[in-house]
GULUM-295352 format. One line per 5 residues: their letters; for each residue x, y, z of C-alpha. Coordinates in Angstrom, 1 decimal. Layout:
! residues N
A) X:Y:Z | ... .
! end
This chain:
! residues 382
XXXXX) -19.9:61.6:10.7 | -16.8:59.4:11.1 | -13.7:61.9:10.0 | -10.0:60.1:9.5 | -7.0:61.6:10.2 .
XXXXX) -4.6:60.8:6.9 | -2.0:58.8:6.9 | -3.1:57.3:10.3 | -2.6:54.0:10.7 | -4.3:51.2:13.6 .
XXXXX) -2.5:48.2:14.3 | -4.5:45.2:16.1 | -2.3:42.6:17.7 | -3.5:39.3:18.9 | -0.9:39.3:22.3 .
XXXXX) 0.6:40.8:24.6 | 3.8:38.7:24.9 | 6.9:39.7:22.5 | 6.7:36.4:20.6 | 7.7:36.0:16.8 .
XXXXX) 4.3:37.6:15.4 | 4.9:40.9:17.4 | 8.2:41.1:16.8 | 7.4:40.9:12.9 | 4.5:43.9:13.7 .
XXXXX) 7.7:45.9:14.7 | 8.9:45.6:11.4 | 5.8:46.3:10.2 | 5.5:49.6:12.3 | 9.0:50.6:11.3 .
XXXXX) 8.2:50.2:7.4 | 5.2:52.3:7.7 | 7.1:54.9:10.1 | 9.5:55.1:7.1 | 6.2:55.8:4.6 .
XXXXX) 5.7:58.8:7.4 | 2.0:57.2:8.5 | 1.3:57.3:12.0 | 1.0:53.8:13.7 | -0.9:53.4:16.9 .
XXXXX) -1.0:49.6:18.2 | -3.9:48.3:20.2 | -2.6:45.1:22.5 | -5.5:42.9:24.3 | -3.4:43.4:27.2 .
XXXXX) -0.8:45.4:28.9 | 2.4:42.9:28.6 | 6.1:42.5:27.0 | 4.8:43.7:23.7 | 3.7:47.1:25.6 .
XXXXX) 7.0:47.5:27.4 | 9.0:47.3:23.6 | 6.3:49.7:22.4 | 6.9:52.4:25.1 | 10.7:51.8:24.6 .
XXXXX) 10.3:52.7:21.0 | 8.0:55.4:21.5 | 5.3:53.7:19.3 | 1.8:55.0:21.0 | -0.1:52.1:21.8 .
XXXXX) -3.2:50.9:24.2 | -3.1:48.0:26.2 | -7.0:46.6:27.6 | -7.9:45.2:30.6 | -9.0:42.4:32.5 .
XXXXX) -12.8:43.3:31.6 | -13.0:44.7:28.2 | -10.0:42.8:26.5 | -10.9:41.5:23.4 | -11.3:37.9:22.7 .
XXXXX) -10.3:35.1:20.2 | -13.4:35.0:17.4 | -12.3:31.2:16.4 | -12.1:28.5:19.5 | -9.6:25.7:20.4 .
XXXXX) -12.4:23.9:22.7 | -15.2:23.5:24.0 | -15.8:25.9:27.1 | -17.7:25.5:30.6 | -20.7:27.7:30.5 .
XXXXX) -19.2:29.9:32.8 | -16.1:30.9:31.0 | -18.4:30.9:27.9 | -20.3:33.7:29.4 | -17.4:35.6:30.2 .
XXXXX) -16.2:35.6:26.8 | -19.5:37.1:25.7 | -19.3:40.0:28.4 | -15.6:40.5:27.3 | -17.0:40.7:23.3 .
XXXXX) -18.9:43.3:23.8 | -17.3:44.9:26.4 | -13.8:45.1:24.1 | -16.5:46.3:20.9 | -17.8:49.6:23.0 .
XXXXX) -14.0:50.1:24.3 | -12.8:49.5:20.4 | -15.3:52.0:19.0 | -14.8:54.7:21.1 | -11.5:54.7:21.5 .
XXXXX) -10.9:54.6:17.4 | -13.9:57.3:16.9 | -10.9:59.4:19.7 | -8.0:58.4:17.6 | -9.7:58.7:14.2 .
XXXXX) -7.2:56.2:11.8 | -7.3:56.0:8.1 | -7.3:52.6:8.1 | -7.2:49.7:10.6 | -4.7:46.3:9.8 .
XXXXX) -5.8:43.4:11.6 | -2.2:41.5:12.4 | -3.9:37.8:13.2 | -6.5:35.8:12.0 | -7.6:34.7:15.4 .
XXXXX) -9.4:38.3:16.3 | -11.8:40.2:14.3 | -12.6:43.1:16.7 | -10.5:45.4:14.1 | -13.3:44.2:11.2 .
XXXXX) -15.9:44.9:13.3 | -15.0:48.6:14.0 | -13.9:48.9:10.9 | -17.3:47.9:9.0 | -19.4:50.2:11.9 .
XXXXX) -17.5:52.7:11.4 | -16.8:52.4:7.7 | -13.2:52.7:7.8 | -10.9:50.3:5.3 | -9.8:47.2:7.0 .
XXXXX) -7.0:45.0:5.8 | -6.8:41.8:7.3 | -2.8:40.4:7.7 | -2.8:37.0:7.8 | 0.2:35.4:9.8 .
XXXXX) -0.8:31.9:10.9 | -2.3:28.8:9.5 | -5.1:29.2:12.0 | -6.3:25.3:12.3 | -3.5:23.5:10.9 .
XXXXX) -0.8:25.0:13.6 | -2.9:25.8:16.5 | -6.2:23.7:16.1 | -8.3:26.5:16.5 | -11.7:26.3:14.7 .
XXXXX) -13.6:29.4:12.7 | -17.2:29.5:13.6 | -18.7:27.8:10.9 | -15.7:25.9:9.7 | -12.9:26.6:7.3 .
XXXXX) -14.8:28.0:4.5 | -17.2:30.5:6.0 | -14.2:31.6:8.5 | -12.2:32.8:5.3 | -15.2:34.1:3.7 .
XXXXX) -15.7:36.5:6.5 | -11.9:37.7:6.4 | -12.9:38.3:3.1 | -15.5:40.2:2.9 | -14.8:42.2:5.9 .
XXXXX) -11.5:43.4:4.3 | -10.4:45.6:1.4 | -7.3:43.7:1.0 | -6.2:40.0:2.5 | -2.5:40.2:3.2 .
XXXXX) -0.5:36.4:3.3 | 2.7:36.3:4.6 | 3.7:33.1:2.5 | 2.6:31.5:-0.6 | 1.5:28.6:1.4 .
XXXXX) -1.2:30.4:3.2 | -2.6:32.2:-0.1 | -2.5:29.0:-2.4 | -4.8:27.5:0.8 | -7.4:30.2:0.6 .
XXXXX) -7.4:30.2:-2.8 | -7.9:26.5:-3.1 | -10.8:26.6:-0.5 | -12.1:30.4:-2.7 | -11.2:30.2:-6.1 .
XXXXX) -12.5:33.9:-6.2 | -10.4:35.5:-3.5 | -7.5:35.5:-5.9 | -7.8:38.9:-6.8 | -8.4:40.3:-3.4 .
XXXXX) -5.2:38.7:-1.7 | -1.6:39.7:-1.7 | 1.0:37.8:-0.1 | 3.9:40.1:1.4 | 6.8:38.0:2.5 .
XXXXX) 8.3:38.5:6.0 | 12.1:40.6:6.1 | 14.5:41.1:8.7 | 17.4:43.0:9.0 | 20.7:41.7:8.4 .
XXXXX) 22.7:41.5:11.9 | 25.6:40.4:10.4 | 26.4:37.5:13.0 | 30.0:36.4:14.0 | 30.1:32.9:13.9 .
XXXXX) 31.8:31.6:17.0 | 31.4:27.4:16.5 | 34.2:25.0:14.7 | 33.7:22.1:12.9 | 35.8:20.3:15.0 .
XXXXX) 33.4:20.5:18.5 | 30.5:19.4:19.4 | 27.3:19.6:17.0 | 25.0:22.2:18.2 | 21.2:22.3:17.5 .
XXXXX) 19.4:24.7:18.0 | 15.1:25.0:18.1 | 13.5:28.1:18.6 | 9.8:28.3:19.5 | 6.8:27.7:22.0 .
XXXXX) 6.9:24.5:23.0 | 3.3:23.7:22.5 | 2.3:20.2:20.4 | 2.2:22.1:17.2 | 5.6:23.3:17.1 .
XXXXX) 6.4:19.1:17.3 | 9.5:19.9:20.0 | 9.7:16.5:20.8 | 10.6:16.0:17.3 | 14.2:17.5:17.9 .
XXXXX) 14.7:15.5:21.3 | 13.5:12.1:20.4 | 16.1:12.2:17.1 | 18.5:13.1:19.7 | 18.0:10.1:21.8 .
XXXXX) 17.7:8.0:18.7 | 21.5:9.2:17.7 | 22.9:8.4:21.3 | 21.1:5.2:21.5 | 21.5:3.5:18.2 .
XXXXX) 25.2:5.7:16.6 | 26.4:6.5:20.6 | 26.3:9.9:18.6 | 26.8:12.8:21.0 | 25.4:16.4:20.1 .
XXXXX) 23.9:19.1:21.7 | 20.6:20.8:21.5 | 19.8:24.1:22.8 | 15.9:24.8:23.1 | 14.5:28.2:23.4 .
XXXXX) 11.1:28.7:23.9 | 8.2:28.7:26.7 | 4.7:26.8:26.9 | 2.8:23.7:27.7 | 4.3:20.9:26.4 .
XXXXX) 7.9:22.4:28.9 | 7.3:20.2:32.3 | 6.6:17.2:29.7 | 10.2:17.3:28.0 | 11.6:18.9:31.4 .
XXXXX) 10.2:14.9:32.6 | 11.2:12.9:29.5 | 15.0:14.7:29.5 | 15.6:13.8:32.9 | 14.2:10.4:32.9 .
XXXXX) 16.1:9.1:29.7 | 18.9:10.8:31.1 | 19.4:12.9:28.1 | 20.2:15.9:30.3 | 23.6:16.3:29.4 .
XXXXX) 22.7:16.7:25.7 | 19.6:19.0:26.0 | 19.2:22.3:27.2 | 16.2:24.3:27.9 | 17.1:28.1:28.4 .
XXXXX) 13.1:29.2:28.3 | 11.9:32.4:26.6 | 14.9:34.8:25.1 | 14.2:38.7:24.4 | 17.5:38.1:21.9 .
XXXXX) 18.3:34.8:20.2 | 21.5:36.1:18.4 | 24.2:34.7:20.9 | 22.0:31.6:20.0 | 22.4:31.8:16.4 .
XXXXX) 26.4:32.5:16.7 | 27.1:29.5:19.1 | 24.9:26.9:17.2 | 24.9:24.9:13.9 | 22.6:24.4:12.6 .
XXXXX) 18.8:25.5:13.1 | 15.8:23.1:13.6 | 12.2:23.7:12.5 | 10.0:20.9:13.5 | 6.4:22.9:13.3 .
XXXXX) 3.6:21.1:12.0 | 2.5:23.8:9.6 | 4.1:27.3:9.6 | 2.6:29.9:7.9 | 6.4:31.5:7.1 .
XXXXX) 8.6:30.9:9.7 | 10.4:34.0:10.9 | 12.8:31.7:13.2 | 14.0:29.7:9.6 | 15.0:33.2:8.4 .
XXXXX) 16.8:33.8:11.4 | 18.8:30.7:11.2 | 19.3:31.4:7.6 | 20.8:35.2:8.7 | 22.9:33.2:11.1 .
XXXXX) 24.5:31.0:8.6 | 23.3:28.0:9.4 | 22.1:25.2:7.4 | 17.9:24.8:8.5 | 16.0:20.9:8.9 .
XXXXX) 13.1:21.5:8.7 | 9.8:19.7:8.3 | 8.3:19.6:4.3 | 5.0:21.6:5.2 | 3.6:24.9:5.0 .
XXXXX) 6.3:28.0:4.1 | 8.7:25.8:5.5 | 9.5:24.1:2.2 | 9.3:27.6:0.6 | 12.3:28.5:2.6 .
XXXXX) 14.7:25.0:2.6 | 16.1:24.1:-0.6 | 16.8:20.6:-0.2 | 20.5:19.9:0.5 | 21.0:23.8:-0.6 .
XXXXX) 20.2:25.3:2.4 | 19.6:22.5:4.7 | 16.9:19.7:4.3 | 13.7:18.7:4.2 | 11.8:15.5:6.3 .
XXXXX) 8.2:14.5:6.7 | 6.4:16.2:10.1 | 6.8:14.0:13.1 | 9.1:11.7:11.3 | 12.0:11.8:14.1 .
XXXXX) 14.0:9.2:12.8 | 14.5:11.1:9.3 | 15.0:14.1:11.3 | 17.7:12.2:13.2 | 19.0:11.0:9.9 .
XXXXX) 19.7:14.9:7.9 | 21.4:15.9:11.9 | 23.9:12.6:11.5 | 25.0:13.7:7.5 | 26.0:16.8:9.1 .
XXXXX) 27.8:15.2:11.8 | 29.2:12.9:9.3 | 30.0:16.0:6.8 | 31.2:19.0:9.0 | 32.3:20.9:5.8 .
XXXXX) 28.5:20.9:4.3 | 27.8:22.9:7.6 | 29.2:25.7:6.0 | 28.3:25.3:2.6 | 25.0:25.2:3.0 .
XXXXX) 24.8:27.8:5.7 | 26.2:30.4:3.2 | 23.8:29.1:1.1 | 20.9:29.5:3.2 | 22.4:33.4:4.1 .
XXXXX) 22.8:34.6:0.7 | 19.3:33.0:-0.2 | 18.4:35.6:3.0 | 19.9:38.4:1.4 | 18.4:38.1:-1.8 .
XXXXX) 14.5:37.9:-0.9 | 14.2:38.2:3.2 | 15.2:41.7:4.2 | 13.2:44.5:5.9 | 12.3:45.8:2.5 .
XXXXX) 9.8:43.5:2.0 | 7.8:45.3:4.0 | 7.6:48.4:2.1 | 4.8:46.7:-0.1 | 2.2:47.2:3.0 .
XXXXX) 2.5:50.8:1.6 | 1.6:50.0:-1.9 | -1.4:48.0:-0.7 | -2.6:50.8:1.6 | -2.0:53.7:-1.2 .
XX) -4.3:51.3:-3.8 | -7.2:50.4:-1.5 .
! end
């Protein structure tokens, strides 16, 4: 017989790396530290992520090569080969999964991604409550597919889950649209960070600096931000400066297309950053280009920096930006619109810092860490 240790509490990340969804399961882990539970993290493999955790003395376990645990929805078709693999690595992870939470006997197990359900699976052999935190529009951001399409993919984070976390509006409203009777079974817990209190070091009078944070894969659009650069040198013989912080595929691509439209002098990539605040004091304003994001953690940041935030009218995205408020709005992929919000700000310096203290008071009213401490209410209620 399965006996819990109380107030124990099993954290299932997605990654490895340190990127914006494991630095949010910090906070996440902090909040609950603060509600005295005792968080333990499982990682699919030993990376970044792992190195933070040992430096904050959060007990974790990383898996290997062999047994880590896989993606449940798909992005592609594989090669039988690789296919095969993935099966072996299925069950593998399962056996690893179950014995290792039989040893460290949690209360309850939080699922921090759609994209893995080895934490439901335990959790339903084992009978132990599951909550499933939902951080990502799964198909609309990263193309991947649930088996069985959309509708059968949420009904399965439903009813292997006592409670459905959302972390925007967005991504609840979606669910409930495609399962008008999950309403009751879904709470949507805004993402919080704490208040760094930034010293701004730009001037109205220099430069215009953008800044885009994010992987530079197709879905967060980054060749939204360079081509409305380009447009403004080419067609206004505008000059501003984008800095570009972020790592993946899509990197060679603009690394090519900034260096062939000789835009080099205007664009900067400075790759993956552990700390983006010496970003968010030298720079502007803040771009979010994203196809779909399911909050946005970066726009927050920007927001906490005091700068005004264009960013494209989809998903949480449009939760966040008040138009001309806090920044602006403009339809994904639509460059030259983009192109257009960056030039009134080059054209109105002063409305850089109106409606960056706009966009950090806006912070301060519903985005700090507190937002977290609602995890506890769910837990104490399921």
């Amino acid at each position: 017989m399965y006996l819990s240790i109380k107030n124990r509490i099993l954290l299932i990340s997605h990654t490895g790396k340190l990127y914006g969804a494991n630095r949010n399961n910090i906070k996440i882990a902090e909040s609950l530290i603060k509600f005295n539970y005792q968080v333990i993290f499982f990682a699919p493999m030993k990376d970044e992520f792992c190195d933070y955790l040992k430096f904050s003395n959060i007990r974790h376990y990383s898996f290997n090569r062999i047994n880590r645990y896989p993606y449940w929805v798909k992005l592609k078709k594989k090669n039988l080969l690789i296919s095969v693999f993935d099966i072996i690595r299925k069950y593998t992870s399962l056996i690893s999964s179950f014995f290792l939470t039989i040893y460290l006997r949690p209360e309850v197990i939080i699922s921090l991604s759609s994209t893995i359900n080895i934490g439901a699976v335990t959790a339903r052999i084992l009978k132990i409550k599951h909550i499933w935190y939902l951080q990502e529009f799964t198909e609309e951001d990263f193309n991947y597919k649930f088996p069985g399409g959309t509708m059968a993919g949420y009904k399965y984070i439903l009813k292997h889950s006592q409670r459905v976390i959302t972390i925007s509006g967005s991504l609840q409203n979606k669910i409930i649209k495609i399962l008008p009777g999950s309403k009751g079974k879904i709470v949507t817990i805004l993402n919080g960070i704490s208040d760094l209190q930034i010293q701004k070091l730009t001037q109205t009078n220099e430069t215009l600096k953008l800044l885009f944070v994010g992987r530079l894969s197709e879905g967060k659009r980054p060749f939204d931000a360079v081509l409305a650069i380009k447009h403004l040198k080419e067609t206004y013989n505008i000059d501003v400066n984008l800095v570009m912080v972020g790592e993946g595929i899509e990197r060679a691509r603009l690394e090519s297309y900034i260096e062939n439209n000789n835009l080099h002098h205007s664009i900067t990539l400075e790759g993956f950053q552990d700390n983006i605040v010496p970003f968010l004091s030298a720079c502007h304003i803040g771009l979010m280009c994203s196809e779909m994001e399911a909050f946005g953690l970066v726009t927050i940041e920007y927001m906490m920096g005091k700068m005004p935030v264009i960013g494209s009218n989809t998903g949480a995205t449009n939760e966040l930006i008040e138009h001309m408020v806090n920044g602006f709005l403009y339809p994904p992929g639509n460059y030259l619109e983009l192109a257009r919000h960056i030039k009134y700000f080059f054209d109105n310096p002063r409305e850089i810092e109106r409606m960056g203290n706009n966009g950090y008071n806006l912070f301060k009213e519903k985005y700090l860490t507190n937002n977290f401490d609602k995890l506890h209410e769910v837990i104490v209620n399921i």
